[in-house]
Backbone as a ProteinNet text record, in pm:
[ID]
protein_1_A
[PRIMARY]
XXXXXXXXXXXXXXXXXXXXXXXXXXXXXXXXXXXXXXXXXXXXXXXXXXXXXXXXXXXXXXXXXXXXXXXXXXXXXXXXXXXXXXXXXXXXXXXXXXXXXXXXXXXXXXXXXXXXX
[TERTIARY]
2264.3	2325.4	2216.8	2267.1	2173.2	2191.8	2167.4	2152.7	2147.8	2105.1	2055.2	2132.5	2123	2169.4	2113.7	2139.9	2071.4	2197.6	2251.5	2290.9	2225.1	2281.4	2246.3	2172.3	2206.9	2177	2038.1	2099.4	1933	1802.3	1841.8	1771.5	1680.8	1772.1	1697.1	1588.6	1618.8	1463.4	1416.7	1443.4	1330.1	1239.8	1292.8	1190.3	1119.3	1190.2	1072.6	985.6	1004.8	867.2	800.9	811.1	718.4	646.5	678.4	573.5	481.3	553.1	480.3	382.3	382.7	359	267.3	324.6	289.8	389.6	281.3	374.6	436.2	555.6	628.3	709.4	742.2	803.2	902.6	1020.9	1150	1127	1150.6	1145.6	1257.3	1342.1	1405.8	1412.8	1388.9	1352.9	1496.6	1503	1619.7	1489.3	1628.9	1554.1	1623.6	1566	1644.4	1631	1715.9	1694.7	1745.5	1666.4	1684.8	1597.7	1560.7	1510	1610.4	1740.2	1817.5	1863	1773.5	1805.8	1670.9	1710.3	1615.9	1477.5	1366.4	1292.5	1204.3	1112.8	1069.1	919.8	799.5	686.6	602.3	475.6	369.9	286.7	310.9	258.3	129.1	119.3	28.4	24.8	93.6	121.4	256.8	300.6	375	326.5	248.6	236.1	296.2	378	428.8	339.8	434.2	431.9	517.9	475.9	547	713.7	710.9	884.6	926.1	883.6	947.1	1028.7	1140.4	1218.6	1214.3	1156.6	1188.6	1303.5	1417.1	1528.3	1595.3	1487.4	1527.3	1406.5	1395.5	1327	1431.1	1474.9	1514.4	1410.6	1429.9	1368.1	1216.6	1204.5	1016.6	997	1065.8	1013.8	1077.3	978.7	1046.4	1090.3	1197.8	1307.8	1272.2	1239.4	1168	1234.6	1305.2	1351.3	1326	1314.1	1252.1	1334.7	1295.8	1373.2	1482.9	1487.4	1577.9	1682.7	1605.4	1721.4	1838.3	1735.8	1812	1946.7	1906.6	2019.2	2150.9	2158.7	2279.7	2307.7	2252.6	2248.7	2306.1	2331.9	2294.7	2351.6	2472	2643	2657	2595.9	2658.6	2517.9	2620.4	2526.8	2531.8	2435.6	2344	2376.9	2391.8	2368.3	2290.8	2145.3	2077.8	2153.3	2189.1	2194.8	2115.8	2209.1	2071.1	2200.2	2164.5	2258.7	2194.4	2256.1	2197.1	2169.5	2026.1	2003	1924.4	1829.2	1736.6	1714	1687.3	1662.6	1545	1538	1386.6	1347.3	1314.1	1157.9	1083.3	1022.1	870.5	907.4	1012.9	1049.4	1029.5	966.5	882.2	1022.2	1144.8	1214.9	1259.1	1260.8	1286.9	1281.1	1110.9	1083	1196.2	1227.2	1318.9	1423.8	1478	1578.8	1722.2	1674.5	1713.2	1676.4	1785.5	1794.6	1839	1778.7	1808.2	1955.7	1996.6	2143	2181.4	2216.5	2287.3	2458.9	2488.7	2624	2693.8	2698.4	2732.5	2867.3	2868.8	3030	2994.2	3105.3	3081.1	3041.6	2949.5	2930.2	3075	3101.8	3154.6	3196.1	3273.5	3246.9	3159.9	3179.1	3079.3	2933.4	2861.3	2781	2735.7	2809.6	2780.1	2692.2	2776.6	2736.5	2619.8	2588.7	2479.2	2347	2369.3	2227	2214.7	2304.4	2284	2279.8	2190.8	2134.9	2013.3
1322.3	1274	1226.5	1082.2	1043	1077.1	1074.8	1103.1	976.9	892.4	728.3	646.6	509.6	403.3	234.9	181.8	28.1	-49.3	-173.3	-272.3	-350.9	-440.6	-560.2	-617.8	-686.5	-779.4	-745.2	-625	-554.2	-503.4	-496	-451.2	-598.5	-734.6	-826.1	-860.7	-841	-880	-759.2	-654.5	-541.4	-609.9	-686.7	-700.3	-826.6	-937.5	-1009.2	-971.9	-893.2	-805.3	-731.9	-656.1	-591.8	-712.1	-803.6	-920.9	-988.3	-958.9	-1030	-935.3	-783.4	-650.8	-591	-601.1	-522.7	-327.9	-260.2	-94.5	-102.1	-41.4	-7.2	113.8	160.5	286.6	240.5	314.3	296.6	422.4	388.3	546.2	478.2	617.3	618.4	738.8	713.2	789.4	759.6	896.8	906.4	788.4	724.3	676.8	578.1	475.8	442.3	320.2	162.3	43.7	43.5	29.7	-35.2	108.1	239	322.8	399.1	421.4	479.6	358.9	273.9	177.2	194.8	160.8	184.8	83.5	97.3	29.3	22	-103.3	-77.8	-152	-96.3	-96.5	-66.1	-138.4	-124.1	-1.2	24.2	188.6	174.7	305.3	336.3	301.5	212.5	172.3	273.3	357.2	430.6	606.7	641.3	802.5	887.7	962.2	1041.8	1175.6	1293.5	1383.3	1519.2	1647.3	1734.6	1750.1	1641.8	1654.7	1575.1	1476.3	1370.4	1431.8	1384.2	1438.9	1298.8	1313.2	1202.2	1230.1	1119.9	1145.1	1098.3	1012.9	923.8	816.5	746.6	636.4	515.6	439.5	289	168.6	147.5	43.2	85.3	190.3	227.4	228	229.8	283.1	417.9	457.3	614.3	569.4	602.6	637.8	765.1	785.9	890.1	898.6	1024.7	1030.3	1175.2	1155.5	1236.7	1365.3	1484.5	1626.3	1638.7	1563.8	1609.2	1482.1	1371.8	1265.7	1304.4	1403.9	1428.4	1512.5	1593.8	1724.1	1648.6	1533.9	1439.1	1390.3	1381.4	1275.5	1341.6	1460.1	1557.9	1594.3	1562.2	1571.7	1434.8	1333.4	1203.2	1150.1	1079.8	957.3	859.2	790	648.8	561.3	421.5	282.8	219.7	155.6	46.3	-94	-151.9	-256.5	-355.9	-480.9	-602	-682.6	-757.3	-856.3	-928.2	-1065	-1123.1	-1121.8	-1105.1	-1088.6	-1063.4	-1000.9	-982.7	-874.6	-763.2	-601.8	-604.9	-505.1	-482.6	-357.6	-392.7	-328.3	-399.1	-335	-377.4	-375.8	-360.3	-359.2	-503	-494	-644.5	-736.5	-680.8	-797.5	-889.3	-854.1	-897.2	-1037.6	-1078.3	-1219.6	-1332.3	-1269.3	-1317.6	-1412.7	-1293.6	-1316.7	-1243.4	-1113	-1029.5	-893.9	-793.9	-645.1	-587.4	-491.7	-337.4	-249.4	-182.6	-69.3	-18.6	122.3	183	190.6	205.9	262.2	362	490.8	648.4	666.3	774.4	858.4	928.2	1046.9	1220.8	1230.4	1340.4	1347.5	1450.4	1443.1	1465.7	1667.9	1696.6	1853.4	1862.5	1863.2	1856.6	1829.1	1695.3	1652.9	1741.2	1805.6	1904.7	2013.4	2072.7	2189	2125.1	2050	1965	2005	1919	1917.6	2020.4	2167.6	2259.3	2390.4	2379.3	2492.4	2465.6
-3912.9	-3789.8	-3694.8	-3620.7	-3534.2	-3381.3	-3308.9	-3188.1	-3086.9	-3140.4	-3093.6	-3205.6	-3178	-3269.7	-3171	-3231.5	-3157.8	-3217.7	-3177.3	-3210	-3290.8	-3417.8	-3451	-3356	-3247.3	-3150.6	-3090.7	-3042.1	-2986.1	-3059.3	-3243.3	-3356.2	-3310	-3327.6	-3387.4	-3249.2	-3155.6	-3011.5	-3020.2	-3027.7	-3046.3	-3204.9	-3276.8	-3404.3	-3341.9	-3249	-3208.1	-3097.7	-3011.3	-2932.2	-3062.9	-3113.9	-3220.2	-3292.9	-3323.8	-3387.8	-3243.5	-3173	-3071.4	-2986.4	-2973.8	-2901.5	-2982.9	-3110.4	-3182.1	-3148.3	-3197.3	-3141.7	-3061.6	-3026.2	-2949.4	-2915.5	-2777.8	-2755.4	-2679.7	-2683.1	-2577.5	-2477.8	-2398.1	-2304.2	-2177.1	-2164.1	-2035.8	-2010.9	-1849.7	-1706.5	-1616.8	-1559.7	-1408.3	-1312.8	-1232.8	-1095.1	-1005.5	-956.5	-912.8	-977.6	-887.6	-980.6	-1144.2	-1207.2	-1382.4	-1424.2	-1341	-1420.3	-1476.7	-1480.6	-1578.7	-1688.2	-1701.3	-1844.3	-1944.3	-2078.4	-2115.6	-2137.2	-2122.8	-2099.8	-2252.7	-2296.6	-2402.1	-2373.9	-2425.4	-2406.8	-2480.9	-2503.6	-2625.5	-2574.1	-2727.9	-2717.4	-2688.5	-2543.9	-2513.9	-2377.8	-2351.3	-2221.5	-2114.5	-2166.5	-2129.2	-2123.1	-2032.2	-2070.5	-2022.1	-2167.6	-2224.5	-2190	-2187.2	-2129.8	-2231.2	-2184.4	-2290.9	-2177.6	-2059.4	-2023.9	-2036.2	-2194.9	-2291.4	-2373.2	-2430.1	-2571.4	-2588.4	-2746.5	-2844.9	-2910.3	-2905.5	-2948.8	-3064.9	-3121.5	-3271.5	-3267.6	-3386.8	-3400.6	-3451	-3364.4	-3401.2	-3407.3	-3560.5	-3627.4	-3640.6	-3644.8	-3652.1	-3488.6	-3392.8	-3219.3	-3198	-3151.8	-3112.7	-2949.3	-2943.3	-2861.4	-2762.4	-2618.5	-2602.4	-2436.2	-2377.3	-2270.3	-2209.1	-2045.6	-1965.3	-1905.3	-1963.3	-2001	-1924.4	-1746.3	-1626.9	-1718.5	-1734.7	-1755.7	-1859.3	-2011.3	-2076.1	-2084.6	-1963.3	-1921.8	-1889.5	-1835	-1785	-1914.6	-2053.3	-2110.7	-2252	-2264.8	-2419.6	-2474.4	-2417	-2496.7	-2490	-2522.3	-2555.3	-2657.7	-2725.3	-2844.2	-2776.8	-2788.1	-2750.2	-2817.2	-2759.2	-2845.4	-2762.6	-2814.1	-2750	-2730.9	-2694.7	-2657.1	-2602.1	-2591.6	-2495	-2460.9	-2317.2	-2293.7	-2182.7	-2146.5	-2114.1	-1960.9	-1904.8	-1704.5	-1718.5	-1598.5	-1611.3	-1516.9	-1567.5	-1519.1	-1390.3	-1305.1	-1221.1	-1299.5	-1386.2	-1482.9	-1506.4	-1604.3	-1668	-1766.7	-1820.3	-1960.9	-2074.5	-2188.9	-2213.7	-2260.8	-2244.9	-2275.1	-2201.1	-2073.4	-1908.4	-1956.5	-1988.6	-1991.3	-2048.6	-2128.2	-2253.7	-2187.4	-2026.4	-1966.1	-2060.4	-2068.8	-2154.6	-2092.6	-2077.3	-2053.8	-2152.3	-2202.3	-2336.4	-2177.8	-2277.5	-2172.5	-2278.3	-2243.3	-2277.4	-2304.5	-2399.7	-2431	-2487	-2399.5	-2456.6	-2462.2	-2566.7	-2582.2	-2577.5	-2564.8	-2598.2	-2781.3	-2797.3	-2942.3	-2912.5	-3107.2	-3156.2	-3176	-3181.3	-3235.9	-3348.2	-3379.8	-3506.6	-3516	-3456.5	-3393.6	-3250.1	-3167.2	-3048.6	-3150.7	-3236.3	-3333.7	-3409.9	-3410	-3510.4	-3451	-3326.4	-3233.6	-3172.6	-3160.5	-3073.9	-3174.2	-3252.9	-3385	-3380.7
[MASK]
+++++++++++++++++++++++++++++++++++++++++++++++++++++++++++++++++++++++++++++++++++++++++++++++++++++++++++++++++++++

């Protein structure tokens, strides 16, 4: 069971920043603005902290969110997304004229019991 998931749509520009970036990390942070979206950035350019939870790897990026954010966040599964505007981050798809977002449900019973063993 995953915890995260990405779209088609958003799989395929996360694979053209990685040819173009090279490494990459997703990380989302509480805040204000576009900081509760998720943001994506060449690794190393983002420091990570032990009040990170890495929460999956989509497409070879680890997926990585900030412990307070996660407490709001930990009974629901994730979908990356992308659509079309343009966010106030730093996030490298901005340029594109392109924003990554979220799309959560409640996990599942089953999935609750999954991740909480």
């Amino acid at each position: 069971m995953e915890r995260i998931a990405i779209t088609e749509k958003a799989a395929k520009v996360l694979e053209q920043l990685k040819i173009k970036h090279g490494e990459l990390i997703f990380h989302q942070s509480g805040g204000c603005c576009d900081g509760s979206a998720p943001m994506v950035f060449e690794k190393g350019d983002m420091y990570l902290d032990e009040s990170d939870i890495l929460l999956g790897t989509l497409n070879s990026v680890n997926f990585y969110m900030n412990q307070d954010q996660f407490e709001y966040w930990k009974h629901t599964h994730l979908t990356v997304d992308i659509t079309e505007g343009r966010g106030a981050s730093f996030s490298l798809e901005i340029p594109l004229g392109l924003r990554f977002l979220i799309h959560s449900r409640l996990l599942t019973p089953e999935e609750e019991v999954f991740f909480n063993t």
